[in-house]
C-alpha positions in Angstrom: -10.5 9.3 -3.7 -11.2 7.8 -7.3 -14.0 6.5 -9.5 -13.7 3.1 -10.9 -16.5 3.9 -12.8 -15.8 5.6 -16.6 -17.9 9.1 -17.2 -18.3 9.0 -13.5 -20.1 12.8 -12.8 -20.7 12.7 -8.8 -18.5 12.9 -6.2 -21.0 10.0 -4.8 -19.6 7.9 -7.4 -15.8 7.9 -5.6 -14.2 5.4 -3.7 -11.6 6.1 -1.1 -10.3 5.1 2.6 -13.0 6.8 5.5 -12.3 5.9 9.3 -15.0 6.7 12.3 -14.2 7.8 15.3 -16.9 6.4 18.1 -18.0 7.3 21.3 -18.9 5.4 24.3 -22.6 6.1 23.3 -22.1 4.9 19.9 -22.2 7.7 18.0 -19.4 8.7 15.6 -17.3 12.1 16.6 -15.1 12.3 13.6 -14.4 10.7 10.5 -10.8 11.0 8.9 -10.0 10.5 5.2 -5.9 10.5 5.6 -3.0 10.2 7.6 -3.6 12.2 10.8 -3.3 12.0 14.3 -5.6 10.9 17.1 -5.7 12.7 20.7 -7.6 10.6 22.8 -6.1 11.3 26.3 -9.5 12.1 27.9 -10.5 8.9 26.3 -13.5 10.3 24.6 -13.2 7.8 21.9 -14.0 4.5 22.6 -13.0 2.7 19.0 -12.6 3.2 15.3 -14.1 1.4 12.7 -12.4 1.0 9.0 -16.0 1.8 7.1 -13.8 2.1 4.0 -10.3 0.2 3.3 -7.4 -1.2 5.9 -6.0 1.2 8.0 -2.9 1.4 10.8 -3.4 2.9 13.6 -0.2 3.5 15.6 -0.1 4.4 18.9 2.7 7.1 20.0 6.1 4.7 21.1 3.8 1.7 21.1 2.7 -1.4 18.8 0.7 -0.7 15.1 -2.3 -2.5 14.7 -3.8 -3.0 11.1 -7.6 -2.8 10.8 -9.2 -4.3 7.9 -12.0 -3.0 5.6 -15.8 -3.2 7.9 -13.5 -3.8 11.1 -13.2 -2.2 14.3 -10.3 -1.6 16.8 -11.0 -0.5 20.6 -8.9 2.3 21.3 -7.4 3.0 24.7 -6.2 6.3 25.9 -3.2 8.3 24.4 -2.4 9.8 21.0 -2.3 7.4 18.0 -1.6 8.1 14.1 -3.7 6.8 11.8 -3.1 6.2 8.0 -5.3 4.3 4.9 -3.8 2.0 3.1 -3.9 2.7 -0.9 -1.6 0.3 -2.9 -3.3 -2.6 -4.0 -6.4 -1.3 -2.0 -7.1 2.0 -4.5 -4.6 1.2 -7.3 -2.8 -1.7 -8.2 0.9 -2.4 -8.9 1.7 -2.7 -12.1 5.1 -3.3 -12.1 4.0 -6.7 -9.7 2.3 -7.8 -12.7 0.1 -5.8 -13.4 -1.6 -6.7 -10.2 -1.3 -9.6 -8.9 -1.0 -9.2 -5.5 -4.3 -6.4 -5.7 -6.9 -7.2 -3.0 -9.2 -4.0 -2.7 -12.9 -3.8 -2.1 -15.0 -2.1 -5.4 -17.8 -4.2 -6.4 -18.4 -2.9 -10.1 -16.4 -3.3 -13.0 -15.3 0.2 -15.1 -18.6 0.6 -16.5 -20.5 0.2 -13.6 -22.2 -2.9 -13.8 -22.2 -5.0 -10.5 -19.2 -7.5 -10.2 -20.2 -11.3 -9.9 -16.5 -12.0 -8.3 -14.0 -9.8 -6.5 -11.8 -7.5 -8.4 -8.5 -9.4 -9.0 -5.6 -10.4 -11.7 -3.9 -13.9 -10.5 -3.4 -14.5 -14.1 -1.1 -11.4 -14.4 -3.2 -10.1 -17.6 -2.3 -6.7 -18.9 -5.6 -5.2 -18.4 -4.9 -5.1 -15.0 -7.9 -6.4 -12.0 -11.2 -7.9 -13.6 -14.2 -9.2 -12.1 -16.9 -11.4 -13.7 -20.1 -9.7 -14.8 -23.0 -10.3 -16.0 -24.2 -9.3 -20.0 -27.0 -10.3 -21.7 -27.5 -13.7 -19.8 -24.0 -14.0 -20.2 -20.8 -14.2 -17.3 -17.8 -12.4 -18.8 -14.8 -11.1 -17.5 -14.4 -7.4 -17.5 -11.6 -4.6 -16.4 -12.2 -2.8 -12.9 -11.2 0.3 -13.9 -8.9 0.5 -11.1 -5.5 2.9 -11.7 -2.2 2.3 -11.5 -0.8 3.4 -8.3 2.4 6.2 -8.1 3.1 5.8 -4.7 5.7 3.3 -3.7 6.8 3.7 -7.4 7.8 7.0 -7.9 8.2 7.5 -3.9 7.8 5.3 -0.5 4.8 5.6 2.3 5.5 3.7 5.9 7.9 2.3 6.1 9.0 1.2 2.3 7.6 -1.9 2.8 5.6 -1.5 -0.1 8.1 0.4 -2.2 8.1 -1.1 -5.7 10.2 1.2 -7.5 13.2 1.3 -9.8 15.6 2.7 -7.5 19.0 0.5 -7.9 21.5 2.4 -5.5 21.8 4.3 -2.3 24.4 7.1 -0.6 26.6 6.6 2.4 28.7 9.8 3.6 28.1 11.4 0.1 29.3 8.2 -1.9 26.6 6.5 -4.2 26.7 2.9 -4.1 24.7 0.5 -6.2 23.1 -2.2 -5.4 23.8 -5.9 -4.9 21.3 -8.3 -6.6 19.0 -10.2 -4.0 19.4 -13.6 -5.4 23.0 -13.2 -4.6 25.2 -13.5 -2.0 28.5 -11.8 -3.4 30.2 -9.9 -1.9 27.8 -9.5 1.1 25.7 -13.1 2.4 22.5 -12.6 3.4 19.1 -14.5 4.1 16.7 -12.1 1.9 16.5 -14.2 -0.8 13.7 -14.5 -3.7 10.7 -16.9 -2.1 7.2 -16.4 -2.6 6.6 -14.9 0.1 10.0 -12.7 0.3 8.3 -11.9 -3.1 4.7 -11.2 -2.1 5.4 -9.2 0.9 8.4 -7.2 0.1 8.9 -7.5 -4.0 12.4 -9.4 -3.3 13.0 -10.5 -6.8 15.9 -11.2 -9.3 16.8 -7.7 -9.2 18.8 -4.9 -7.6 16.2 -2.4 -6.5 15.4 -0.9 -2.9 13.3 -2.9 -1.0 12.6 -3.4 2.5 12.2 -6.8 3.8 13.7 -5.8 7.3 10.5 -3.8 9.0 11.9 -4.0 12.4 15.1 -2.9 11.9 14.6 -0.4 8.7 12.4 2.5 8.1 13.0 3.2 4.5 14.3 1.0 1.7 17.5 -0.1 1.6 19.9 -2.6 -0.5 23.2 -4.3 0.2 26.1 -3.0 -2.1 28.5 -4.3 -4.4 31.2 -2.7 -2.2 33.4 -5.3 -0.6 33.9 -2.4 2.3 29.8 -1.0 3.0 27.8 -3.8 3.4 24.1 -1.8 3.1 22.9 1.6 2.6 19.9 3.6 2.4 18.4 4.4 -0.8 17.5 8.2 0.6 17.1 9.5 -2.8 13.7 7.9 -3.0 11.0 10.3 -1.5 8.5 10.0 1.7 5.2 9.9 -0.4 3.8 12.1 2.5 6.1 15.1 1.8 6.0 15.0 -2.4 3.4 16.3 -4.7 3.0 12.8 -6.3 -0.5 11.8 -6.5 -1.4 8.4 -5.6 -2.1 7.1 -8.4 -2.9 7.7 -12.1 -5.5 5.8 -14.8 
């Protein structure tokens, strides 16, 4: 959880992801602040709802559903994991200019005072998200106060679709291999080339660094090589958020 207000005193005064668990009669049987499981074989639970942030909900060898912030998801029976998301939702990216692609839900500015607009940074300005506010009769843009985020920078959550880290090679059979750039196609041809929305979705740039653009096939990040003879590897240096020490984000 976090405060995007400055000189913030009250835990009332933070901001994080919060999930219900309802029953059939409506009334809510759990709430869950983190990634967790879900047992809901006796089908006690008859749907979640996403009172703060997006959420996926995964059920146990079956599909992932995404709900959004205010929604709800009926949920049949089995055992499902659950986890917030928290880049570009709690912190933004700064290394995707400084934001650009943020889209979270706070509705006051870093002092407090109630935001006119939502919380965003198109423009790419340093400062980071701003909203328009109101001061003395007059509209203004102001920072958010929203932090920079450290996971999927210094380590990966999911999976690594979100990773926007520095890492520029992977190991294969205890050989380190770097990384082919993805605007090229030498020596290995590929279709994951820099668009906007390879870009947007998966940070495919004109750069070498892990990414994952391959959801379906891929767990973790990953990068083509510069070796004629191993066509991809694993960047398995880079850490699962879940199992590090790393804090989400910092201001």
């Amino acid at each position: 959880h976090t405060t995007y207000k400055l000189g913030a005193t009250s835990p009332n005064e933070c901001i994080g992801p919060r999930l219900l668990a309802v029953n059939r009669s409506d009334m809510v049987v759990f709430e869950f602040y983190d990634e967790t499981h879900i047992n809901n074989t006796l089908g006690d639970i008859a749907y979640l709802v996403a009172q703060s942030g997006d959420w996926r909900v995964a059920q146990l060898f079956g599909e992932k559903t995404d709900v959004s912030n205010s929604g709800h998801l009926e949920l049949t029976r089995g055992i499902f994991g659950v986890s917030p998301v928290m880049t570009d939702l709690f912190c933004y990216m700064d290394q995707e200019e400084h934001g650009k692609y943020f889209r979270g839900y706070q509705t006051v500015d870093k002092d407090g005072r109630k935001c006119l607009t939502h919380c965003r940074n198109e423009e790419g300005a340093k400062e980071g998200p701003s909203c328009m506010v109101r001061v003395n009769e007059t509209e203004q843009m102001s920072p958010c106060g929203v932090p920079k985020c450290l996971w999927n920078v210094q380590c990966f959550t999911q999976d690594g679709v979100g990773y926007r880290g520095n890492q520029t090679s992977g190991t294969k059979d205890g050989i380190n291999y770097s990384c082919q750039n993805w605007s090229s196609d030498f020596p290995h041809p590929h279709t994951y080339h820099p668009s906007p929305k390879n870009t947007a979705q998966y940070g495919i740039g004109q750069h070498n660094k892990c990414r994952n653009p391959d959801p379906r096939s891929s767990s973790k990040p990953w990068c083509y090589t510069t070796s004629m003879f191993v066509r991809y590897v694993f960047c398995n240096e880079i850490p699962y958020c879940e199992w590090t020490t790393i804090p989400v984000f910092y201001f």
